[in-house]
C-alpha positions in Angstrom: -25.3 2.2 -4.2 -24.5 -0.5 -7.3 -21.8 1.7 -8.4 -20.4 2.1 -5.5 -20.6 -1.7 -4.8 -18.9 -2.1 -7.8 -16.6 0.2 -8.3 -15.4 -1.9 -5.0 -15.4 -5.1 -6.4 -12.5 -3.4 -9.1 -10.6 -1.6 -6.3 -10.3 -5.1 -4.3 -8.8 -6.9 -8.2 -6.2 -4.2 -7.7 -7.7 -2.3 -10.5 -7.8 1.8 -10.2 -10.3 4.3 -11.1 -11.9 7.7 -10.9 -15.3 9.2 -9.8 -17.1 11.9 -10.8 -20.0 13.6 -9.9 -22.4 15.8 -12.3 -23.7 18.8 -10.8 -26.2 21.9 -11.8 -29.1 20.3 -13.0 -31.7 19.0 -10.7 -29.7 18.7 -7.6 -29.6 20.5 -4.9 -26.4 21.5 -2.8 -27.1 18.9 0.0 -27.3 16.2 -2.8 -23.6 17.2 -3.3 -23.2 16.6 0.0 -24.6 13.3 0.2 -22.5 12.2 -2.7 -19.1 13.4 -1.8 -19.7 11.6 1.6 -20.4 8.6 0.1 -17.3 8.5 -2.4 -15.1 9.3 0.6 -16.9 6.5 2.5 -15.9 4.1 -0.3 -12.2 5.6 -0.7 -11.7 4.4 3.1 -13.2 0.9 2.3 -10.9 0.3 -0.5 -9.0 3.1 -1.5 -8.8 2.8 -5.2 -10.1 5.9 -6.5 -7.5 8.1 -8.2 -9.2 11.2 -8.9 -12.3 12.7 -8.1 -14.1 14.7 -11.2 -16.3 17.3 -10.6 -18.5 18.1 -13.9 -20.8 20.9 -14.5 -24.3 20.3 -16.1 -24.6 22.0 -19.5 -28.2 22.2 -21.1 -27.9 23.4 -24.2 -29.5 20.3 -26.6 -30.9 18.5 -23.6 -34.6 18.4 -22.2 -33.4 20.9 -20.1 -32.9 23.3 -22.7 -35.1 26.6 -22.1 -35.6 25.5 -18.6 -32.6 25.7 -16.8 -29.1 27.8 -17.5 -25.2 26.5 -17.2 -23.9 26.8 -13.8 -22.1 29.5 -12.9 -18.3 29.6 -12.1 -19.5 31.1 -8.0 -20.8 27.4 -8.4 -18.4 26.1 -10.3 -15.6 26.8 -7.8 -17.4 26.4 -4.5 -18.3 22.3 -5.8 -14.3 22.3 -6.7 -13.3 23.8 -2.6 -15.8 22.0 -0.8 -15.1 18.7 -3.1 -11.2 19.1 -1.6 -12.5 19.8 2.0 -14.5 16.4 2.2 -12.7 14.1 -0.2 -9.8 14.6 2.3 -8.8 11.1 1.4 -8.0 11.9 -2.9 -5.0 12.6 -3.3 -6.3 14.3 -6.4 -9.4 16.4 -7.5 -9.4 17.8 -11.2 -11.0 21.5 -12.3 -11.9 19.6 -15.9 -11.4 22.6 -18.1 -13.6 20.8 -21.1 -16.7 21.5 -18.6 -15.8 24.5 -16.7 -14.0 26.9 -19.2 -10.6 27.1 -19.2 -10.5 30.2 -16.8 -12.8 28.9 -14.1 -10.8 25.6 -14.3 -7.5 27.3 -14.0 -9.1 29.4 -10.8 -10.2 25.9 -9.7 -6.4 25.4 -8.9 -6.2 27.8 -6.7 -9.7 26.6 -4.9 -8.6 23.4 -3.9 -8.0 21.3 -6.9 -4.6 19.8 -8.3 -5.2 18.9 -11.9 -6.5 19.7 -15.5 -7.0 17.2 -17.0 -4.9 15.6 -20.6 -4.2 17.3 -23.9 -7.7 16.9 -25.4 -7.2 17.2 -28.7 -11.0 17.1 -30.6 -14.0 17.4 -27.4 -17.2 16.9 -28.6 -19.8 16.0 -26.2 -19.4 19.1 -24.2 -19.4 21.4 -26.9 -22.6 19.9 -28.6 -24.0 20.1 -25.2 -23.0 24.0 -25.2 -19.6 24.0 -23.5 -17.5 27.2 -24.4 -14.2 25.9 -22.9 -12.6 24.8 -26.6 -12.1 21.4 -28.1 -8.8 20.9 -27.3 -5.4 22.2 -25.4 -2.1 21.0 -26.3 0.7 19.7 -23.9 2.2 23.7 -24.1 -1.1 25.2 -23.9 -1.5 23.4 -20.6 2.4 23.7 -19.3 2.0 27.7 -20.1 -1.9 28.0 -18.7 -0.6 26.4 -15.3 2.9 28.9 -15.6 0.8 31.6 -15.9 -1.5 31.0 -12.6 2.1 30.4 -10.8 3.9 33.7 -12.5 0.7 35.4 -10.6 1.5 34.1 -7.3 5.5 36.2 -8.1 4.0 39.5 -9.1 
């Protein structure tokens, strides 16, 4: 509720900004639900979020190591569509490759979300929490990774 309050207070200085939300830890789907209702709640109050970010839990070097796995991309994707179903009110929702791996995040496109993310050049606090997805794409990595999902849609 105090991040929402102030995340607010920057939207009403004229200021801009994005949300995210982590998921596939401790939470169950119905706190997804809860959150996603509440960022759309604040993005009709003052309609300054950007972007909304989903991003996938990874264990590996956490407390949670052992206990718990990654999430899945069945998860993965469904948090991307239902994301786009409730936060009908962003105009953008991003399939974050760093977090996802840069397959499910380019599926994630075609699941209800509209963006990649930048060229990251040197990721590290994904990888050393055990994301697979790569430490960096460059501009043409990204141009020909999004080509390739629309030469798909021709064939």
């Amino acid at each position: 509720e105090r991040w929402l309050e102030v995340a607010g207070m920057v939207h009403e200085s004229g200021l801009k900004s994005n949300c995210t939300m982590l998921f596939g830890h401790i939470e169950r789907p119905e706190h997804w639900v809860d959150h996603l209702i509440r960022l759309r709640e604040q993005q009709d109050i003052s309609g300054g979020f950007q972007c909304f970010i989903p991003l996938a839990f990874h264990p590996e070097n956490t407390p949670f190591e052992g206990h718990m796995g990654p999430t899945d991309g069945f998860d993965d994707l469904k948090v991307i569509a239902v994301s786009r179903l409730m936060l009908d009110n962003f105009d953008h929702i991003k399939s974050y490759w760093v977090m996802l791996t840069q397959k499910i995040a380019q599926v994630g496109l075609r699941f209800g979300a509209n963006d990649l993310d930048g060229t990251i050049i040197d990721e590290r606090i994904t990888k050393a929490a055990g994301g697979v997805a790569g430490a960096g794409m460059t501009r043409q990595q990204i141009e020909d990774f999004i080509r390739e999902l629309r030469d798909q849609d021709v064939a």
